[in-house]
N, C-alpha and C positions, 0 to 999 in steps of 0.2 A: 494586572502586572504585579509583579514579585517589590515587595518592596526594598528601599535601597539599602543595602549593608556598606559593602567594598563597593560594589556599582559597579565591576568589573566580569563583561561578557565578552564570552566567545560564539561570534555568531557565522553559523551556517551561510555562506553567500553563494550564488548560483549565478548571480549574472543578470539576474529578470527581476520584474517588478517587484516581487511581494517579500523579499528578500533586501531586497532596497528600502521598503518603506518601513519596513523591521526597522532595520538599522536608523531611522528616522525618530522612529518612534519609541526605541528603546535610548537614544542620544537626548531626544527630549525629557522626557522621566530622569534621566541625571545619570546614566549610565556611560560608560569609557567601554568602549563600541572595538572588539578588534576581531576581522573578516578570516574566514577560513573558507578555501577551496578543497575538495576533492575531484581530482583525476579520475574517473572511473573506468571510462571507454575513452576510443577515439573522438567522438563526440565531443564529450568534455574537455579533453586537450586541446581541441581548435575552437574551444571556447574560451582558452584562456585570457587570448585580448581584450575581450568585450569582460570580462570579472574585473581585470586593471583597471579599466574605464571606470566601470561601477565603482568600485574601491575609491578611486580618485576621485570622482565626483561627490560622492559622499564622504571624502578627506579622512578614509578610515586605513588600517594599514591592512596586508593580505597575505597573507603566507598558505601558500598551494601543496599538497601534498598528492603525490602519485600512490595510487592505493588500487593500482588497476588489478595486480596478482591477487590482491585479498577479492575484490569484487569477482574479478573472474571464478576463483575457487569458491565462494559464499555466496554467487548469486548466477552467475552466466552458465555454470556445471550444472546444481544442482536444478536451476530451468530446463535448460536442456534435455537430461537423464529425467526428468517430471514427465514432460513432453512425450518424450520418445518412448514411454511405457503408459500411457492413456490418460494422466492427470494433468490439468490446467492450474499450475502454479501460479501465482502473485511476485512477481520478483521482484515491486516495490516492497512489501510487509519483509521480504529477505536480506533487502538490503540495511533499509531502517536498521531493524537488530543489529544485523552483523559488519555491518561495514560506516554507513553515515556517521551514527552516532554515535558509533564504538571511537571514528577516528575523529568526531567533533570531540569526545569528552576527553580523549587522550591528548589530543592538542591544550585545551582549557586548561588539564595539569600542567601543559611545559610551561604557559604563561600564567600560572597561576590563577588563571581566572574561577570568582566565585558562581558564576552561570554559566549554561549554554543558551541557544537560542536558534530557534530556525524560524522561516516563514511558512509552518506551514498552518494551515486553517484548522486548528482542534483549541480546546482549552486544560491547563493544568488545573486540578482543585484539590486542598487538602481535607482533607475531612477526617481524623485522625490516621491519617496514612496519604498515602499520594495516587492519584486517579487519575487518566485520559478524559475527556468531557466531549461533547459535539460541540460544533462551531455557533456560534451567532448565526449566519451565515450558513443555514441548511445545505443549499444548496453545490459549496464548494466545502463541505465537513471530510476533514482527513483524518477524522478518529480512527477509523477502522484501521487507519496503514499502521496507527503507531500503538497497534494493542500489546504488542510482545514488549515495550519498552519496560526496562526495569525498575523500581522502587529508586537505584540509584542514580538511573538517570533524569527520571522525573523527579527527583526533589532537589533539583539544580537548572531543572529542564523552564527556559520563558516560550511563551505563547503569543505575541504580543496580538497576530492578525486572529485568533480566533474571539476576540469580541468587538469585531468590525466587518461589515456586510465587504463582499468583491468592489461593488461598486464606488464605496469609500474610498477601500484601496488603489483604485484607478483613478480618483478623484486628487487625492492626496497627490498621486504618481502628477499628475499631471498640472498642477499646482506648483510641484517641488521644480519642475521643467528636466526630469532627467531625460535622458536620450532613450533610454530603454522602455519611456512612459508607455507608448504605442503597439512594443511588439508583442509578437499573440503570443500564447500560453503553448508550451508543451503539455501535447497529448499521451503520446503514442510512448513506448516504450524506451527507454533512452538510449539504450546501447544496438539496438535493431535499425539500421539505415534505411533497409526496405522493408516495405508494409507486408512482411509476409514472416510470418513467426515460423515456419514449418521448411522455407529457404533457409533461414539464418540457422537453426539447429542442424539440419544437413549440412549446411558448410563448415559446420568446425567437429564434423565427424559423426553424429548420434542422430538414429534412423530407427524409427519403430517398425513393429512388424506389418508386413501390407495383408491381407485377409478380405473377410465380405462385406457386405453391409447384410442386415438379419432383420426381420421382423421379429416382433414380440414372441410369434412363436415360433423364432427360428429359421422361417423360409428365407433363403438367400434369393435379397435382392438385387445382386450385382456385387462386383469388384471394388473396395477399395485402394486409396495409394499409398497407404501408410498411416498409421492410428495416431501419427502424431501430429496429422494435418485435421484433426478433427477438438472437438468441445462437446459437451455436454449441452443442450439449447442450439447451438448451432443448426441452421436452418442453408445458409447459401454455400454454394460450391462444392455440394452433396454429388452433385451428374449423376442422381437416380429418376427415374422415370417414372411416377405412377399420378395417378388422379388424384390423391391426396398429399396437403402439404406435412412432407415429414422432417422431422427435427430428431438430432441424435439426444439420444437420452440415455445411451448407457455405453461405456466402453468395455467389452467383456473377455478378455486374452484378442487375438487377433480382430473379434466381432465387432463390427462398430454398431451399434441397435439404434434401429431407428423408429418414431414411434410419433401419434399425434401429438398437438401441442397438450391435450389433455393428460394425456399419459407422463406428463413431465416433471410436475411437482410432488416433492417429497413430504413424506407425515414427520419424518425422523432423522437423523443424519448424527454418526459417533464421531468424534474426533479424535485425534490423534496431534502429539507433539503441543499437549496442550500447556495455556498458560492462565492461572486465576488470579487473582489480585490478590494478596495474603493478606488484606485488611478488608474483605468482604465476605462476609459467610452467605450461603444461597440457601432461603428457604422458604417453604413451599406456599408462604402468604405475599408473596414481593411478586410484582406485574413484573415480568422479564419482556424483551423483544433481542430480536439477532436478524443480523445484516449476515446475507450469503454471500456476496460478492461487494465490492467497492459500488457505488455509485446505484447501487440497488435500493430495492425498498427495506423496510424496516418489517418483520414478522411478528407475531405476538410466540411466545415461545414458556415451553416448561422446559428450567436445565435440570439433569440430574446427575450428581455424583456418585459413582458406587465401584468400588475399586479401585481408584484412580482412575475411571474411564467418564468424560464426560459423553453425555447424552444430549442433545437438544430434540425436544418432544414440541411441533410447528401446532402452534392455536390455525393458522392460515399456514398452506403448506406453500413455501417458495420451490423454485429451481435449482437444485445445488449440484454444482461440479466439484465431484472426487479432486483434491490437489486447490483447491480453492482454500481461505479460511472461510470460520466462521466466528464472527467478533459475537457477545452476549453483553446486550447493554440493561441497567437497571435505572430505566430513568433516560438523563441523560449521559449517563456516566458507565463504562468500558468498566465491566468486573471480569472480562474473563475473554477468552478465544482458544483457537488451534486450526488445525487441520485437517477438513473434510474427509473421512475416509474412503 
């Protein structure tokens, strides 16, 4: 943890544990602890009660901000229009950027505070410049959501839960005796009600084109409903017919391609809308590894810069979906990412 200047944070609150025991843990260390909400969907505004609670029981103050238009424009659109042209967007790593953080550190300025702070599971480290790190805590590691994070926000940016295992976290929770100690963890997508990504973007208007399903060499295997009901690895709710289990492995204009599991991983993958760390130079004696997707494995990886276009060349080739990112860790430390193309 950062140590104490002013002592004065502005911390991320959500409502749930790991967010509470932030705020615990940053009060402890000698910090003046003050709670920020964002609005972002429906969801969130009828969560407002249960963040007062939290607020109050940890005797900190809360001031809410409705920042639904920004989220909607900066994360619910450009999902959608991803979607509905063949790519599998992250609309956690979209929001981070462009909406949480923009409107946790904007807040920080009206109160003057010298930090921010969230709960999530990563770690900050300086090392003549400011870096993302993985968690203690492999297994619940949110490095990858916060690679886009700026130079500015990271060197203001606290961590307190990434060097404490989940377990801890629920130990402390339930210790402290809050009311929130017990409930489970959001999974799923936050602004989506029903489990079904490909309903939600049809209902607020944006429908991909419907076409065939293809083999590798193009024989049409049948009709699909729409390219936006589809993923890249995606294996269930195919309704194609054959003796073989196939999995989409490529969305190609209307074609959804569908192909063995072997067929499926990549040697290569370019990115796009990329971001490097401007205090790491890449070169070609440094072991690299890169995460395709959140909650995936880690690959052994050569990057390479040439143009402004980054390359990641896979020692071990993973699965990667077009509209995914793809984070480049050196170590355990986030130099760089973007956008699968």
């Amino acid at each position: 943890m950062k140590p104490i200047l002013d002592g004065k944070v502005a911390l991320g609150i959500s409502g749930g544990v790991d967010s509470a025991i932030c705020c615990n843990l940053l009060k402890a260390a000698g910090y003046e602890v003050f709670g920020f909400y964002c609005i972002m969907s429906d969801s969130h505004l009828a969560n407002v009660p249960k963040v007062r609670k939290t607020a109050e029981e940890l005797s900190i103050s809360i001031d809410i901000a409705d920042v639904r238009n920004e989220f909607k424009n900066n994360v619910i659109i450009p999902f959608a229009e991803s979607y509905s042209r063949g790519f599998t967007p992250n609309p956690c790593v979209l929001c981070n950027e462009k909406v949480k953080f923009k409107s946790l550190s904007e807040y920080s300025e009206q109160i003057s505070a010298d930090y921010i702070a969230t709960g999530h599971y990563a770690r900050v480290i300086n090392d003549n410049g400011y870096f993302i790190a993985t968690a203690r805590d492999s297994s619940k590691d949110q490095s990858y959501m916060l690679y886009r994070l700026s130079q500015q926000v990271l060197s203001r940016l606290i961590l307190p839960l990434g060097e404490y295992l989940k377990s801890e976290v629920t130990e402390m929770a339930r210790l402290s005796n809050l009311s929130n100690a017990s409930d489970p963890e959001s999974q799923d997508i936050c602004f989506i009600d029903i489990n079904d990504h490909a309903e939600f973007i049809n209902s607020i208007g944006y429908y991909g084109v419907k076409g065939n399903f293809v083999d590798s060499d193009g024989r049409i295997l049948g009709e699909h409903k729409g390219i936006e009901h589809y993923t890249v690895g995606q294996r269930r709710g195919l309704g194609v017919s054959s003796d073989k289990r196939l999995y989409v492995s490529k969305i190609s204009g209307s074609n959804v391609v569908l192909s063995e599991i072997e067929d499926l991983p990549v040697s290569e993958v370019k990115l796009t809308d990329t971001i490097i760390n401007p205090f790491h130079k890449f070169s070609g004696n440094n072991h690299y590894r890169a995460k395709t997707r959140y909650s995936k494995n880690f690959y052994g990886c050569r990057p390479k810069l040439r143009d402004n276009e980054l390359t990641i060349y896979f020692d071990d080739k993973p699965v990667a979906a077009p509209g995914q990112s793809a984070v480049i860790y050196w170590g355990d430390v986030v130099v760089a990412g973007g956008i699968i193309k």
